[in-house]
N, C-alpha and C positions, 0 to 999 in steps of 0.2 A: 504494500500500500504506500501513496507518496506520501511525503512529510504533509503537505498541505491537506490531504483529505485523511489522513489520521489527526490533526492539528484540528480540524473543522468538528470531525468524530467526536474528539473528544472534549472540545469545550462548548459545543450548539447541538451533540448528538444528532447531526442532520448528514446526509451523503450527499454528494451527486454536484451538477455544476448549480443548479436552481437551487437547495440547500444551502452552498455556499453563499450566494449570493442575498436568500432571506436572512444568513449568519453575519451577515455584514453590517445589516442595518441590525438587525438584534443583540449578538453578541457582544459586548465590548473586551473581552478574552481574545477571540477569534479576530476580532481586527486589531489589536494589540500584538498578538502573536506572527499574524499574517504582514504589518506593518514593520515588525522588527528584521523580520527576517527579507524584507524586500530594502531597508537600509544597510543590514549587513550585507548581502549580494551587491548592492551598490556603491558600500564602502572600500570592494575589491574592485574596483574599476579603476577607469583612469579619475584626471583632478573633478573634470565636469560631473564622472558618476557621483565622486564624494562628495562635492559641494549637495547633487540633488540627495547623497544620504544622509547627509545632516538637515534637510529640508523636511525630510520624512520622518528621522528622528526628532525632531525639536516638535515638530506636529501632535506625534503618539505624544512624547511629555506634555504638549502642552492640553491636548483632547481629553485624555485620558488618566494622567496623572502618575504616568506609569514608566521607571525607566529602564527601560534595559541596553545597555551597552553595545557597540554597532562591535565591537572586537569579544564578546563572549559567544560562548559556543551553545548552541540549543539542538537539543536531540526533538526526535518528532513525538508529536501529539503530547508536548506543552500545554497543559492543561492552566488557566487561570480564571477561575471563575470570579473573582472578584478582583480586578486589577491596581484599580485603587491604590497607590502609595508603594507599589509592588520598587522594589530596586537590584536589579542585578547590574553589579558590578564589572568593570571593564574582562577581568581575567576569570568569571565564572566560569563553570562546565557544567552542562545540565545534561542527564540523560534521558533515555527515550523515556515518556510515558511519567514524568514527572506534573504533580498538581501543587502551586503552590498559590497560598489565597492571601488574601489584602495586609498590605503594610507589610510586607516580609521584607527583609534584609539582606542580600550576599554581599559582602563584601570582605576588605582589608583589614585588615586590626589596627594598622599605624601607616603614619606616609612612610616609614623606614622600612617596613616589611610589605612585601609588593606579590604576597601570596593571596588567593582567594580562591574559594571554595572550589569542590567539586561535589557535585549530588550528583548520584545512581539511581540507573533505570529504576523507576516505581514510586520511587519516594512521594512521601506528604510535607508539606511544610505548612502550619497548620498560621493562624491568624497573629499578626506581632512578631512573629519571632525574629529575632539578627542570628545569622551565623557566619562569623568571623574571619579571615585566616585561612592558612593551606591546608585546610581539614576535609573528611571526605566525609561524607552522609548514604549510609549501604543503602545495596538494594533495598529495596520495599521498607525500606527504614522511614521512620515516623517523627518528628520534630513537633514537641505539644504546643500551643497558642501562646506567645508572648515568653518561650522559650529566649537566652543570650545562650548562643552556641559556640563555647572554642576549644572542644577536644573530637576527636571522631566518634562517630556516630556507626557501630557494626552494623551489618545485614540487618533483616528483620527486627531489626530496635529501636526503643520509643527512648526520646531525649527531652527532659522536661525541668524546668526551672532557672535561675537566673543567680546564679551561674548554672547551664543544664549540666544534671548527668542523668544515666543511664538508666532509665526507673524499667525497665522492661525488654527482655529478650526474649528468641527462639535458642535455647538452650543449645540445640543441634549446630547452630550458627555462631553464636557468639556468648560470651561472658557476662553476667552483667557485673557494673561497677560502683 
């Protein structure tokens, strides 16, 4: 399946070219997602594509309130249903099939340290939360509402509190701590 109609899938549950098109006006996830990644495309061009990718990122932050970085990397069917204050940072990694909902955070920990996250295919990153630094977030791993995240996060595990740690694992996978 292409990025875009897993991308559509999964935050408008709608298929097809006519779906996509009623998710445009309806979704704000779906053009938020669909928006980023047609600035990132265009931030590998020449000067004229980048000038128009920063025309179309300034846009999404300004429509939607939403920022994600034209140099971070997004796996398909980026799920955002609430976009709202959403921030991913320049050096994120997101993988496929990742949901994460309003006011979340990726980013850096300090200007001195120039690491930022990386979350795995499945993950939740649930409402508020920051997670910090070169730290990774497992598969199908779970980040609780209004979580501060700056150690990793195993497989299957649920990260909760400020400072988080590891309230919950699949035993089979990982530790808890």
């Amino acid at each position: 399946m292409s990025t875009w109609r897993r991308d559509l899938s999964r935050n408008a549950g709608r298929k097809g070219w006519l779906g996509g098109a009623i998710a445009l006006v309806t979704s704000p996830g779906f053009c938020v997602v669909i928006r980023a990644r047609l600035a990132m495309s265009l931030n590998r061009g020449g000067k004229i594509a980048r000038v128009l990718s920063r025309l179309v990122w300034r846009g999404t932050v300004t429509s939607y309130g939403c920022y994600i970085a034209v140099t971070a990397r997004l796996g398909s069917g980026l799920c955002l249903p609430h976009p709202i204050g959403v921030v991913i940072g320049e050096g994120s990694v997101i993988g496929n099939d990742v949901t994460i909902y309003q006011g979340v955070t990726l980013g850096r920990i300090s200007q001195d340290v120039a690491a930022y996250p990386t979350i795995e295919d499945g993950a939740v990153i649930y409402t508020g939360a920051t997670v910090l630094g070169g730290i990774r977030i497992g598969r199908n791993a779970v980040v609780a509402a209004h979580s501060v995240v700056l150690i990793d996060v195993p497989d299957h595990a649920c990260a909760a509190g400020a400072p988080a740690r590891i309230v919950g694992a699949d035993n089979s996978t990982a530790k808890a701590g």
